[in-house]
Structure formats: structure tokens, C-alpha cells
C-alpha positions in Angstrom: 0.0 0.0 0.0 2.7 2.1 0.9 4.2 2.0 -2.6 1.0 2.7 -4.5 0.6 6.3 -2.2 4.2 7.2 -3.4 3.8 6.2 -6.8 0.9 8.8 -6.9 2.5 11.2 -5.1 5.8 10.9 -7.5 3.2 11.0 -10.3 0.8 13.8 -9.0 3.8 16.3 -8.5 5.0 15.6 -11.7 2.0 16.3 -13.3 0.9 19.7 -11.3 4.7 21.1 -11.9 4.1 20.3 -15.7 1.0 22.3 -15.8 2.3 24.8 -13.6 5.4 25.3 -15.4 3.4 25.9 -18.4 1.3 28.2 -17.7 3.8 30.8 -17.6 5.6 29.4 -21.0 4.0 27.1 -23.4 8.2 26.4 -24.8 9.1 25.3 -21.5 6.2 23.2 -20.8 6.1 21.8 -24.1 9.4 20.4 -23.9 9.1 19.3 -20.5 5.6 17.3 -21.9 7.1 16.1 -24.8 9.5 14.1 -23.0 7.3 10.5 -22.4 7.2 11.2 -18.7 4.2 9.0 -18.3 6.1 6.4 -20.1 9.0 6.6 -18.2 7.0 6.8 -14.8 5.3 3.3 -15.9 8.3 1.5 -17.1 10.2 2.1 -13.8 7.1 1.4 -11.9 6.5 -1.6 -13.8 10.4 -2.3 -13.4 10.4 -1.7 -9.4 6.9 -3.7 -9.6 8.0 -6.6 -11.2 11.7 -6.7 -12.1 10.8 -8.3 -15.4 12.8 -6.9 -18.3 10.8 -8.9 -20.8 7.6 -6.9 -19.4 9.3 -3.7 -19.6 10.7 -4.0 -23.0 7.4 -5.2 -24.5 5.7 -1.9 -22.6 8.7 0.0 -24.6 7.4 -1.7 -27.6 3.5 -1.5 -27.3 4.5 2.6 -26.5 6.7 3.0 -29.8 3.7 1.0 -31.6 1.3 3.6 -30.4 3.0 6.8 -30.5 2.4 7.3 -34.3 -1.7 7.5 -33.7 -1.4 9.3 -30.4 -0.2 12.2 -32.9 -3.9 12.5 -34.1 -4.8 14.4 -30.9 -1.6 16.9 -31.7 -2.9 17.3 -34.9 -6.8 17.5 -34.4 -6.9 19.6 -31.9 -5.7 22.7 -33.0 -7.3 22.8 -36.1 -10.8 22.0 -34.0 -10.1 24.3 -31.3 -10.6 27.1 -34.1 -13.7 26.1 -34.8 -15.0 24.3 -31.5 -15.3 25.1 -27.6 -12.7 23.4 -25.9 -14.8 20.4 -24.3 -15.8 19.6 -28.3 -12.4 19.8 -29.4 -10.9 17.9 -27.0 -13.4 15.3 -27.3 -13.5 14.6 -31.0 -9.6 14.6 -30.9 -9.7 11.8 -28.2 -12.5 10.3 -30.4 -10.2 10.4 -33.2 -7.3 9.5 -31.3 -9.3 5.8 -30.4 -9.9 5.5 -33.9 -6.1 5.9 -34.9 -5.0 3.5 -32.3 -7.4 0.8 -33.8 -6.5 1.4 -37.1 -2.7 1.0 -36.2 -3.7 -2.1 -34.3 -4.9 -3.6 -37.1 -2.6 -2.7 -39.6 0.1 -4.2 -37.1 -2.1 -7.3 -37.1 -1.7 -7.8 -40.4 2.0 -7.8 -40.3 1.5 -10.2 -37.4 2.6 -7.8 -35.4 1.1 -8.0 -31.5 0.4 -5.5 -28.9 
């Protein structure tokens, strides 16, 4: 139990300083976000968890996999936010964001590829 309250503490202050730190500049924060700090937080939990490379290198995998249709919400949501309230936007990018995931997930089946 112990471990799970630090992991979300760890996690929590990560993500608050993120946010924080980019509200006074987008650069700064942008960078900071771009690095896969989630990603990194789960493989090192997953590492201190289980001690099992083979688990951590196939989470490395599945993430590389999946990065190319998580660039749908970068993409989307700009262009909807011009033309959308925010809660829209966000929304139909996610929406569209699911949809590239499942189209990458079959496409990778087909190449016998497995998440």
C-alpha cells in the first residue's frame, strides 16, 4: 500500500509542476511534456513492480507502436479548437485519437505484429 501512495504522489507532482510550469511558457512546458514522462514513470514502476525486463521491453514496444496514432490528438486539436469550444475539441480529438489506435492495431495485425 505504501508503494501505491508514493507512486501517486511521485506521479501527482510531476504532473501539477508540468502544468504549472506551463502556464507561464508554453516552450518550457512543451518540452518538458514532450519528454514521455508518463512512459517513463510506468516503465520504472513496472520495473520496481515486477523486475521483469521482458515486461518492460514489451511496454517500450507497445508505446513506440502507439506513439504514431497518439499524434492524431496533436494534430486534431488545433485545427478543432478554431472552430470548436474546448470540451468539443478535446473530445472529438480523443474520439479520433481511439480511432487511430485501432487502425494502427490492425494494420500491425496484419503484419503479425502484437500489442
Amino acid at each position: 500500500m505504501k508503494q501505491y501512495i508514493i507512486k501517486t504522489i511521485v506521479t501527482l507532482i510531476i504532473i501539477v509542476a508540468v502544468s504549472e510550469i506551463a502556464k507561464k511558457s508554453s516552450l518550457i512546458g512543451g518540452i518538458i511534456v514532450s519528454l514521455p514522462l508518463v512512459s517513463i514513470l510506468a516503465m520504472m514502476w513496472l520495473w520496481i513492480d515486477t523486475k521483469s525486463k521482458v515486461k518492460v521491453a514489451e511496454l517500450s514496444t507497445t508505446i513506440f507502436w502507439l506513439v504514431i496514432p497518439s499524434l492524431v490528438l496533436f494534430i486534431s486539436l488545433p485545427i478543432l479548437l478554431k472552430k470548436l469550444d474546448f470540451g468539443w475539441a478535446m473530445g472529438l480529438s480523443c474520439s479520433l485519437t481511439i480511432v487511430a489506435y485501432y487502425i494502427m492495431i490492425s494494420v500491425l495485425g496484419v503484419f503479425n505484429i502484437k500489442l
